[in-house]
C-alpha positions in Angstrom: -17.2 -4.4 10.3 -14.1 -4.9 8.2 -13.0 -1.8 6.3 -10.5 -1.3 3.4 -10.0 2.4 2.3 -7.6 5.1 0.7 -6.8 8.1 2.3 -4.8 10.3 -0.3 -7.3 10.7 -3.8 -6.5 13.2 -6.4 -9.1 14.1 -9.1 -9.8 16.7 -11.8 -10.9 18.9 -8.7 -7.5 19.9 -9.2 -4.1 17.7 -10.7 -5.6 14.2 -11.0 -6.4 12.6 -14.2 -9.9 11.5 -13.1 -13.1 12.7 -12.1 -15.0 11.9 -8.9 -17.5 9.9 -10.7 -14.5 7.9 -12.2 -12.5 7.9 -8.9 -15.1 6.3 -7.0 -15.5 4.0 -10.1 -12.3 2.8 -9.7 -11.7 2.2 -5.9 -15.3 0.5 -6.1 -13.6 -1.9 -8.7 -10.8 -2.7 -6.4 -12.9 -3.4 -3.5 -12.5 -0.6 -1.4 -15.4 0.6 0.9 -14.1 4.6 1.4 -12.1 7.1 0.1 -10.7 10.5 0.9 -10.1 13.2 -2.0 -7.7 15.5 -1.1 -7.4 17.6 -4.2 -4.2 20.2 -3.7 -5.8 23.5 -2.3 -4.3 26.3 -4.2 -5.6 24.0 -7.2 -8.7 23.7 -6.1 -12.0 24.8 -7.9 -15.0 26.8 -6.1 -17.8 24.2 -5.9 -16.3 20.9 -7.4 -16.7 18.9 -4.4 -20.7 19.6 -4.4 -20.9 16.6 -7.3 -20.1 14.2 -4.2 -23.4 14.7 -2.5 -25.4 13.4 -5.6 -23.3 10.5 -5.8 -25.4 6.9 -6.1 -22.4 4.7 -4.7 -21.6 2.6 -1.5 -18.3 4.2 -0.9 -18.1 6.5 1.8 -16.5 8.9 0.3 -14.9 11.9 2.4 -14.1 15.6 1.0 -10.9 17.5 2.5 -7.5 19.3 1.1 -3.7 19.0 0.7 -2.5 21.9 2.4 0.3 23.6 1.2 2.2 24.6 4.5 5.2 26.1 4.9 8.2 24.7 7.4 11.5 25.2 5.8 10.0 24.6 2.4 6.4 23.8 1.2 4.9 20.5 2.2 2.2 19.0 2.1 -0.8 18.0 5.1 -4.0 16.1 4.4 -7.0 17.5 6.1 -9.9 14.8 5.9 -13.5 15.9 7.1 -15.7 13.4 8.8 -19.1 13.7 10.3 -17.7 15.6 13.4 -14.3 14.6 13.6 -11.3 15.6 11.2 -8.2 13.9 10.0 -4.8 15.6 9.8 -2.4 13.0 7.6 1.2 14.4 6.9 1.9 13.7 3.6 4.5 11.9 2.2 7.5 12.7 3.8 10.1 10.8 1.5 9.5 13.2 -1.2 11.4 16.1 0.8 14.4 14.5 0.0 15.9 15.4 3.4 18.0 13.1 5.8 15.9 11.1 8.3 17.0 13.4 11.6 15.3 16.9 9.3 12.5 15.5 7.7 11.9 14.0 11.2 12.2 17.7 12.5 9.9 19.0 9.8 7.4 16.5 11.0 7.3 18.0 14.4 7.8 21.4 13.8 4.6 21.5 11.5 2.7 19.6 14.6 3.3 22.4 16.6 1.1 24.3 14.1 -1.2 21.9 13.4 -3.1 19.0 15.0 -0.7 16.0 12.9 -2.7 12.7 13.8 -0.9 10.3 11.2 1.9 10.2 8.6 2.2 8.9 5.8 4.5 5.8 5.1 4.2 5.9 1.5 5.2 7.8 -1.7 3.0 7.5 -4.7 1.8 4.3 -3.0 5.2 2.8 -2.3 6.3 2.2 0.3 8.4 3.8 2.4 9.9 1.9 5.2 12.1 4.5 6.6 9.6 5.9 8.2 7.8 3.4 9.9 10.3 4.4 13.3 8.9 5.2 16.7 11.0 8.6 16.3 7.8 9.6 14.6 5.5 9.7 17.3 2.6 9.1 14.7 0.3 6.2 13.7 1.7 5.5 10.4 -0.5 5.1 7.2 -0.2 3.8 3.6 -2.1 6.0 0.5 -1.7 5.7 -2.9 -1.6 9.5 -3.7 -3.3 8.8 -6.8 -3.3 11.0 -9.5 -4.1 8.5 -12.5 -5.6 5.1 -12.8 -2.5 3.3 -12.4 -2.1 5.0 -9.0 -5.5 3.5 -7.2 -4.8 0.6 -5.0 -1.2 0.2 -4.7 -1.5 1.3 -0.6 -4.5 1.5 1.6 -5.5 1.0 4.9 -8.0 -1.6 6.5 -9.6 -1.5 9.9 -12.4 -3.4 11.9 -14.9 -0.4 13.4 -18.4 0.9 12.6 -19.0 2.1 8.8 -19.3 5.8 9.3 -16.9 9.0 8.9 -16.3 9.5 12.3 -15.3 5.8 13.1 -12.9 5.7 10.6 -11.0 8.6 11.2 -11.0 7.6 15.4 -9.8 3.8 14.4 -6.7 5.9 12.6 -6.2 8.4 15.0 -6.1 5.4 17.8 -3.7 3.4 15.7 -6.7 0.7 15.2 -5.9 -0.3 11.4 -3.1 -2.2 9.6 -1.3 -0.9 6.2 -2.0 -2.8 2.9 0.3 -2.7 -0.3 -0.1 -4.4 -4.0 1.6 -7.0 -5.3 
């Protein structure tokens, strides 16, 4: 089955502009079949992802975090929870504002703390071509970070696999999707 989704969701869970009810609104409008909110989690409120479970939509939509980790600086790792399997996405790297060589180091240093399965290629839903390189040993994904309106459905990702959780996150860990952008 074919699959378009986004991977990087904000809501009023903690800094987005939107709530979940209007998030998956939105991405339903554009087409897309999943989602993954990752609200930041030291702005994360007790409980606010409980709404998702009462949902009445089509999208599968995933819960996880944007961790704050440390590595020479704070940056910033997705963790996406499926079924069984979880997604580790490091997050927009073009916003450190570091030469290629150290945010490449970054990349890897933080892997050796946790289990990195994909990077992001993308800031704010742009994209970021820089990092598209096989000196990043990582499937590569495009996310809209979106924090408003205007944000969903500049970048996603699409894939052919089976329409559950689990699938999705093994057809990205196994480099099984193509990036999307915009306009």
């Amino acid at each position: 089955m074919h699959l378009k989704g986004a991977l990087h969701v904000h809501t009023t869970c903690s800094d987005g502009n939107l709530s979940i009810k209007q998030v998956v609104a939105a991405y339903t409008g554009l087409g897309f079949d999943f989602i993954a909110l990752t609200d930041h989690d030291y702005l994360m409120r007790n409980g606010c992802y409980d709404k998702v479970r009462y949902l009445k939509t089509d999208l599968i939509v995933f819960t996880g975090l944007e961790l704050t980790v440390f590595e020479k600086g704070y940056l910033h790792v997705n963790r996406i929870d499926g079924d069984r399997e979880t997604l580790h996405i490091f997050n927009h790297p073009a916003e450190m504002d570091l030469p290629l060589a150290k945010a490449i180091e970054r990349i890897k240093a933080v892997a050796e703390r946790l289990p990195i399965d994909a990077v992001e290629v993308t800031t704010k839903g742009f994209r970021t071509p820089e990092y598209e390189i096989d000196a990043i040993p990582f499937p590569k994904v495009a996310t809209d970070d979106s924090h408003t309106r205007q944000g969903c459905g500049r970048a996603w990702v699409e894939m052919d696999c089976a329409r559950d959780k689990d699938s999705i996150i093994r057809a990205i860990k196994n480099n099984a999707f193509w990036n999307c952008y915009a306009g």
